[in-house]
Structure formats: structure tokens, C-alpha cells
C-alpha positions in Angstrom: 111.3 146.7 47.1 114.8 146.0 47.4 115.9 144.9 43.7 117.8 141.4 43.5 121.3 140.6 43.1 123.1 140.2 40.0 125.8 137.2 39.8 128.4 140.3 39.3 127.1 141.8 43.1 127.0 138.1 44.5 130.3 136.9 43.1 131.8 140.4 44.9 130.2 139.9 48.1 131.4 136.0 47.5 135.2 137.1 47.5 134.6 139.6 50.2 133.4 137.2 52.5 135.4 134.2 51.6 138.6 135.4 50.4 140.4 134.2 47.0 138.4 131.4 45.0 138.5 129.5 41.9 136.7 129.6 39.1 134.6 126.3 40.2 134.4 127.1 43.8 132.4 130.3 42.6 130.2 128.4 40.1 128.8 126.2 42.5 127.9 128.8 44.9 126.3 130.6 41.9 124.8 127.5 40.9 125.4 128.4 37.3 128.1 126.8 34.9 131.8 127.4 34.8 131.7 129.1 31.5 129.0 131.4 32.5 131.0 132.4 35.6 134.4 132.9 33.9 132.3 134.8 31.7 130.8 137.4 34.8 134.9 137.3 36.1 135.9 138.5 32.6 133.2 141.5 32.6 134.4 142.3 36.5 138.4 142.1 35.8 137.7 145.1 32.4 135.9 146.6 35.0 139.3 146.8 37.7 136.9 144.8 40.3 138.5 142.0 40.7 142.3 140.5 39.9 143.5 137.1 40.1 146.9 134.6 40.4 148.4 131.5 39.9 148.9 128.4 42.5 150.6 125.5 41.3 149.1 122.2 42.8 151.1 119.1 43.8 149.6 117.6 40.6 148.4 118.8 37.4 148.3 122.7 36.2 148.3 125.6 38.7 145.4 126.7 39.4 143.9 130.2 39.0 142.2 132.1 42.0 140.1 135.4 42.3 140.1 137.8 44.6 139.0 141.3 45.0 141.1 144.4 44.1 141.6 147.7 46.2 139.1 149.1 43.4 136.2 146.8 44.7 136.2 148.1 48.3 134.5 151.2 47.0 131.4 149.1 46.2 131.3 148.3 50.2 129.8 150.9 52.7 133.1 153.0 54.7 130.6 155.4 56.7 131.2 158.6 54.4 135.0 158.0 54.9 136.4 161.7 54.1 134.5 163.6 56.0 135.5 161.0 59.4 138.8 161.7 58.5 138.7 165.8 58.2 136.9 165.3 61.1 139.5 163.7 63.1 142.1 166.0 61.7 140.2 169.0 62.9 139.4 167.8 66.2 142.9 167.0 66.9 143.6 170.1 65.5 141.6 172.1 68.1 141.8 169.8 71.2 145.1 167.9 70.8 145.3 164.2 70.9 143.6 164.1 74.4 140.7 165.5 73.0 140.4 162.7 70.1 141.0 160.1 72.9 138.3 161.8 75.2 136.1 161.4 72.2 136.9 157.8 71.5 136.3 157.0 75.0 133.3 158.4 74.9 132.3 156.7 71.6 133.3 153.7 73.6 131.1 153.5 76.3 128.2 154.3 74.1 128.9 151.4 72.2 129.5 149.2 75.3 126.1 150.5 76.9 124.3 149.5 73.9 126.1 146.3 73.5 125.2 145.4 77.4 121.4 146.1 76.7 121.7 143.5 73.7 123.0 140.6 75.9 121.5 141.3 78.8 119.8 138.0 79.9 121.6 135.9 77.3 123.8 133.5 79.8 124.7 130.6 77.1 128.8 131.5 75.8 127.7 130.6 72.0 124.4 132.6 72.0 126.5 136.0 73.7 128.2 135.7 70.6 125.9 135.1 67.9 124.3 138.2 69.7 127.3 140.4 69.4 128.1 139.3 65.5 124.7 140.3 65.0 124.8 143.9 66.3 127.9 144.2 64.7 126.6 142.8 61.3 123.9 145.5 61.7 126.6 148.5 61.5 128.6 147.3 58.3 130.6 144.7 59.8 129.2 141.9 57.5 130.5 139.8 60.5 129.9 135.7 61.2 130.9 133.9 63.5 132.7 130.2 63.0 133.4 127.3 64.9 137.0 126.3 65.3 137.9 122.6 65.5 139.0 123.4 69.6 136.0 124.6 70.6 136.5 128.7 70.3 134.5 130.5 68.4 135.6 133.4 65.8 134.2 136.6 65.1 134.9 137.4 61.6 134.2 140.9 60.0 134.6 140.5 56.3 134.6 144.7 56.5 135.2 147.7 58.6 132.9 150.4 57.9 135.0 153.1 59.8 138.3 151.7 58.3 139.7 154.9 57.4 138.9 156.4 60.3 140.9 153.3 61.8 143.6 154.3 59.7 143.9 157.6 60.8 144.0 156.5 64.1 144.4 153.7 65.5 142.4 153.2 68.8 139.5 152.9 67.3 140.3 149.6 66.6 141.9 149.1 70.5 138.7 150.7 71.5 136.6 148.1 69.7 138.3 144.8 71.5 138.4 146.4 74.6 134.6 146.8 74.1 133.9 143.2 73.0 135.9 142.1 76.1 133.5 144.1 78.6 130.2 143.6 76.4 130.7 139.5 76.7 131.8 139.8 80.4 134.9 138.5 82.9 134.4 135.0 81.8 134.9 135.1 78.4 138.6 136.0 76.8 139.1 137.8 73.1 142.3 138.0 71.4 142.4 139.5 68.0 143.7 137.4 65.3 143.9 138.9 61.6 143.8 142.6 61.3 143.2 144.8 58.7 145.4 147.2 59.1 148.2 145.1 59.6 147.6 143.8 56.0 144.8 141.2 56.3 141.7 141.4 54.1 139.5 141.3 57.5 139.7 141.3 60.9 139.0 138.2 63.2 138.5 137.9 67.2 139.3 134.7 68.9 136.5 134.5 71.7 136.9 131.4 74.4 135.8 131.2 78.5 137.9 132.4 80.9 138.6 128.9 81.9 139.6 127.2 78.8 141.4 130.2 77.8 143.6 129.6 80.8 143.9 125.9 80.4 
């Protein structure tokens, strides 16, 4: 039996998801007072989970707003991060960067192939998607996707599971648009928005039909 979530795990996941919040904003998702959730922040900032800053308003007294620290990624799966990356080392090591880029392409059309089972039959633009942020959500992603005001939808990944294997090299993370590109098919157009490793705390992909994207 999987054992529930504490308000400490659930304000975490929260911030991961959702990105800096006050105080209040927390509370009500809690559904528990403002006290009694200042109270959980206190016991998570001793604990180097989570930090917080200052915004001033256009009225009144700034306002304070929480967010995670580089501490609390640890409590998020990263796919048994140093062995991936003495992996990589090695294999560059013995078979040179072609080697690593044979690997990734191989990697690649595994994932694809898989993908392209998923959606097969699924014609509706919305539902492709919904189908691809769940696959994704399935390997560590803890993706969603959101409706933008022109129609778009966005494939958010509040966490990347392989990220330091993305940090050590790079196209992974080319590997994986050009993947979401060919899993959803010619008529549909991603561009990546936010990026991790550019400095973003997650990584978003823009996902429109062909046609609108030209227009």
C-alpha cells in the first residue's frame, strides 16, 4: 500500500510543479490554514528544502514567495544519475563521440517506435498530445499539458529524469524534440520554449498544426 503524502512531500511536489508561491497560494491548495503552512515552510527551509524572496507589489508590503532549492531536486527521481554519466564518459572514451551519437540515435528510434505504437489510431491534435504527456509522465517527466489563450497547447515537464545525463551531453535533449516532432506526425509543429539547461526550472514544448503554425 503506497503510504500517503505528508503536507511537507505535497508542498515540494506543489513548488516543483508550479513554480514560486506564496504562503496563501500554498495554504489553499493544502486546504489547511496559513499558520499551519508557514509552519511546514519553516520545518522545510531548516531542512535546506526550500528558500524564498521578496516581491514588492504596486500596493502594500512585498510579498514573500517560496520556491524550491538545488537541495530539493534530490528528493525527485534523476534515473541513477552517476552511473549515466560514468557511462557516457566511458563510452566516449572507447568509441569517440560518433559512438555516443550512434547510441543516442539508437536510443532515439526506440523511443520514437514506442511513441508511434501509443498514438497509433489517435487522429484528434489535442488527444495525440494528452497521449504523448502521458507516456512521458510515465518515465519521470511529471509532464501536463496546458491550454494557451491562442489555441496551442504546451507540454510542460516539471522534471527531467536523465538531466544529468542531458548535462553531459547535450543531444539528448535535441534527440527528444526531434522525437516529439516525428511521434505527433507532419502536421503538427513543436518548438521548445523554456529549457532546463539554459537556466529554466523545467522544460516546455509549444505543440500547434502545421497549418496554424504557418499562419
Amino acid at each position: 500500500m503506497q503510504t500517503p503524502a505528508t503536507s511537507a512531500d505535497r508542498i515540494l511536489r506543489f513548488l516543483k510543479f508550479r513554480g514560486p508561491q506564496t504562503a496563501e497560494t500554498l495554504a489553499r491548495h493544502l486546504g489547511i490554514t496559513v499558520p499551519g503552512t508557514r509552519k511546514h515552510l519553516g520545518a522545510l527551509l531548516d531542512e535546506g528544502l526550500v528558500q524564498h524572496f521578496d516581491e514588492a507589489g504596486s500596493v502594500g508590503r512585498p510579498r514573500r514567495y517560496w520556491q524550491l532549492t538545488e537541495k530539493a531536486q534530490a528528493r525527485f527521481p534523476d534515473a541513477h544519475a552517476a552511473l549515466t554519466v560514468e557511462m557516457i564518459a566511458s563510452i566516449r572514451a572507447v568509441f569517440g563521440n560518433d559512438g555516443l551519437d550512434r547510441l543516442i540515435g539508437e536510443r532515439e528510434r526506440q523511443t520514437l517506435a514506442r511513441y508511434r505504437t501509443a498514438l497509433a489510431g489517435i487522429d484528434e491534435f489535442a488527444a495525440r498530445v494528452e497521449c504523448l504527456t502521458r507516456l512521458r509522465s510515465e518515465e519521470g517527466y511529471m509532464a501536463e499539458t496546458v491550454k494557451l489563450d491562442d489555441g496551442a497547447l504546451l507540454l510542460v515537464e516539471n522534471h527531467c529524469p536523465i538531466c544529468a545525463a542531458a548535462r553531459t551531453c547535450q543531444n539528448f535533449c535535441r534527440s527528444e524534440l526531434d522525437v516529439f516532432a516525428a511521434a505527433l506526425g507532419p502536421d503538427v509543429k513543436v518548438e521548445r520554449g523554456e529549457h532546463l539547461l539554459s537556466g529554466s526550472r523545467r522544460c516546455t514544448y509549444r505543440i500547434v498544426p502545421a497549418k496554424e503554425f504557418a499562419a
